[in-house]
C-alpha positions, -999 to 999 in steps of 0.1 A, spaced: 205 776 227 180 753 240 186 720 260 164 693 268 163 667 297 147 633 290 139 608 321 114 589 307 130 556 295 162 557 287 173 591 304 191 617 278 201 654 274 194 667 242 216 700 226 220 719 196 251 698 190 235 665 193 221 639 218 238 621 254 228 590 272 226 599 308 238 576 338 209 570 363 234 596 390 241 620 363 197 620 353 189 622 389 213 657 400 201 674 365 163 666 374 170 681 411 187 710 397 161 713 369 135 716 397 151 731 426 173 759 409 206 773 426 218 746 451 253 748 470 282 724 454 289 713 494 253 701 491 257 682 456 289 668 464 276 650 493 256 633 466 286 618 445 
């Protein structure tokens, strides 16, 4: 099962199931966590 995070333009998540428009918050924690791995939900929900 692949996935695959678009930011470029109009930011999406791609799946086996079909395509999703991303909100600019929702892009921005999946391109964190895409780069930086495990992170601690304490951490993330300080985010939201």
């Amino acid at each position: 099962m692949t996935h695959k995070l678009f930011l470029l333009g109009a930011a999406r998540l791609e799946t086996p199931g079909g395509s999703l428009l991303l909100e600019r918050k929702t892009a921005a924690v999946l391109a964190y966590l895409a780069l930086e791995g495990p992170v601690r939900k304490y951490k993330l929900a300080g985010w939201l």
